[in-house]
C-alpha positions in Angstrom: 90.9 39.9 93.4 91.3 40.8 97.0 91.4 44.6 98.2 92.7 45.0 101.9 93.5 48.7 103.4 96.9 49.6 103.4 96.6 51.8 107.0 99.4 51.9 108.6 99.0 54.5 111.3 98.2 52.5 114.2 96.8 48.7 114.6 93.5 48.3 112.7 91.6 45.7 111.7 89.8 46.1 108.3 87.8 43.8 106.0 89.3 42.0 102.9 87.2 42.0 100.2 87.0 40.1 97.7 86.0 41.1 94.6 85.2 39.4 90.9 86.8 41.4 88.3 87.3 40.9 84.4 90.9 41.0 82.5 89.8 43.6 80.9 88.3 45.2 84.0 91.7 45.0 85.8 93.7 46.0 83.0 91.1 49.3 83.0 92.6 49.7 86.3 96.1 49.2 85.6 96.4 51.8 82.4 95.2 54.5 85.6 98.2 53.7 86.6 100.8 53.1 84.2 99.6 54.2 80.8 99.8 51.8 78.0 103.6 51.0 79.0 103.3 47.2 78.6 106.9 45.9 80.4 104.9 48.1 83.0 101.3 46.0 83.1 103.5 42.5 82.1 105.3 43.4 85.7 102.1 44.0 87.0 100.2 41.0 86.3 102.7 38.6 86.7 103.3 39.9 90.2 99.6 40.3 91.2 99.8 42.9 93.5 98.9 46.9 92.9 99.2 49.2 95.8 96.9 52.2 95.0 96.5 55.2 97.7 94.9 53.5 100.8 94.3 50.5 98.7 96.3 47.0 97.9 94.9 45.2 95.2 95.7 41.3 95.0 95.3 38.6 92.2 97.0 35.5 91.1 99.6 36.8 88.6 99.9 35.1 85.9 102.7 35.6 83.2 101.6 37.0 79.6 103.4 37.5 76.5 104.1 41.0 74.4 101.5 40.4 72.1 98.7 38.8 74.6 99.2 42.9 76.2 99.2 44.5 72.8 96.2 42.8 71.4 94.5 44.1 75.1 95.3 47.4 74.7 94.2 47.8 71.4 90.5 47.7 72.6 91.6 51.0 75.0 91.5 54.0 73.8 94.5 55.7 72.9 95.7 60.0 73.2 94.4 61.9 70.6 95.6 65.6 70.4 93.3 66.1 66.9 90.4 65.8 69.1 88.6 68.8 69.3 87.1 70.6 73.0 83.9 69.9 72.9 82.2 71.4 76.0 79.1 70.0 76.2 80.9 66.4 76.3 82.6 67.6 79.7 82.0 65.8 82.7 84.2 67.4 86.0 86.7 70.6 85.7 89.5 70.6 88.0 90.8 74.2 89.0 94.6 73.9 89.6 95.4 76.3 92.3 98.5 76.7 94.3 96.5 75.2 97.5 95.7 72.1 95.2 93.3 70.8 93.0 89.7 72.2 93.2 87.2 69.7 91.3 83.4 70.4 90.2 81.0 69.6 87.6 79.3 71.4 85.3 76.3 70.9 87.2 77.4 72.4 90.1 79.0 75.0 88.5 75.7 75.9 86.7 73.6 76.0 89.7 72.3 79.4 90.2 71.7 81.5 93.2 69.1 82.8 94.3 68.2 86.4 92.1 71.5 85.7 90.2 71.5 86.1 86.9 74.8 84.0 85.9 76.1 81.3 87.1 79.5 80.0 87.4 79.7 78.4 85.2 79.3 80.5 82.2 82.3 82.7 83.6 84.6 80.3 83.5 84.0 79.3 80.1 84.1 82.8 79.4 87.6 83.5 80.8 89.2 80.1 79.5 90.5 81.3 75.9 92.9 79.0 74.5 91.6 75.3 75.8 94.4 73.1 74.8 94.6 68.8 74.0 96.8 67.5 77.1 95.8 63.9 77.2 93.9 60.6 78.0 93.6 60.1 81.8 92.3 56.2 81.7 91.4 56.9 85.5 88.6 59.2 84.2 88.0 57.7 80.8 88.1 60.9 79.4 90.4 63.2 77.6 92.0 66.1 79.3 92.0 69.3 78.2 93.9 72.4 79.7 93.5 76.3 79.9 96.5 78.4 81.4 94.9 81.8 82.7 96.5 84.7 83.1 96.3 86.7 86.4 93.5 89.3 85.2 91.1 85.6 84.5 92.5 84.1 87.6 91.2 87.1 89.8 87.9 87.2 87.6 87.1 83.6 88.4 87.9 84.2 91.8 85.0 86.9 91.9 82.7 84.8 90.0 83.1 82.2 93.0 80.2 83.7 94.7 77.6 83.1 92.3 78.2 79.1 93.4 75.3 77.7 95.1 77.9 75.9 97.3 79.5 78.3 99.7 82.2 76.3 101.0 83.4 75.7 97.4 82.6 79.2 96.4 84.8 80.6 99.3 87.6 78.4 98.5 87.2 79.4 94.8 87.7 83.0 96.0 90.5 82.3 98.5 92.9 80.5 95.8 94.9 81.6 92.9 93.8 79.6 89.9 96.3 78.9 87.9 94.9 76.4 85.1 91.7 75.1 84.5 91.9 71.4 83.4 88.3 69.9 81.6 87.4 66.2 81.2 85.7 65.1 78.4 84.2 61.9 77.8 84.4 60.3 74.3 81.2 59.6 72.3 
């Protein structure tokens, strides 16, 4: 595989690297991407060629049959909305503001500050009632889970934004509306 910049502001001259990668590594990549839509990852890899943000992604493409993708994707995990939230299994929170996304840990949400006697952390899960299945996000290898606040635990998490070790993050906490919180959880 080859991975060259696709920066197109102005000339530049970048490094193409070239990279070893597994089927089964690319394919990871691809379901980030597309899902499990097989016509969708056939195209893909027959073509041999993924442009991803800044990123273009080259490899010989190579044609493959229906069930050569099926029996692929059967080793991937697939959505499953039985699964139960399971907090300690969560590894980043995303805070969906109007301003955009706001992503932290758990372990930088549970950092303490100096003389407080909460942290962050425990606010949040306090004012997220109501966590809800959304889906499998490949990209993170983790499933998603959702909370829709109302505006009284909106504004409360806004507050609790100060008792973030981080400042910077802490004041753009405050400074946004929070409209969902969105956890990841990996699978065990």
């Amino acid at each position: 595989m080859k991975l060259s910049s696709e920066n197109a502001e102005s000339i530049a001259l970048t490094a193409v690297v070239s990279q070893e990668m597994s089927v089964m590594e690319l394919i990871e990549h691809l379901l980030g991407f597309t899902g499990k839509d097989q016509g969708r990852i056939r195209e893909l890899l027959l073509r041999g060629t993924l442009v991803a943000g800044g990123t273009r992604f080259r490899w010989a493409g190579w044609p493959v049959t229906v069930a050569e993708v099926e029996t692929l994707l059967k080793s991937f995990p697939d959505p499953d909305p039985s699964r139960a939230f399971i907090v300690e299994h969560c590894n980043r929170v995303v805070l969906v503001t109007e301003s955009g996304p706001i992503g932290l840990t758990p372990q930088i949400a549970s950092n303490r500050r100096w003389f407080a006697r909460r942290h962050f952390w425990q606010g949040l899960l306090e004012e997220c009632t109501g966590v809800e299945y959304v889906d499998y996000v490949y990209r993170e290898r983790a499933d998603r889970y959702r909370a829709v606040l109302s505006r009284e635990a909106a504004r409360r998490i806004g507050e609790q934004g100060k008792l973030l070790q981080h400042r910077q993050l802490g004041g753009r906490i405050r400074a946004a509306i929070v409209r969902s919180v969105e956890f990841y959880c990996v699978r065990t």
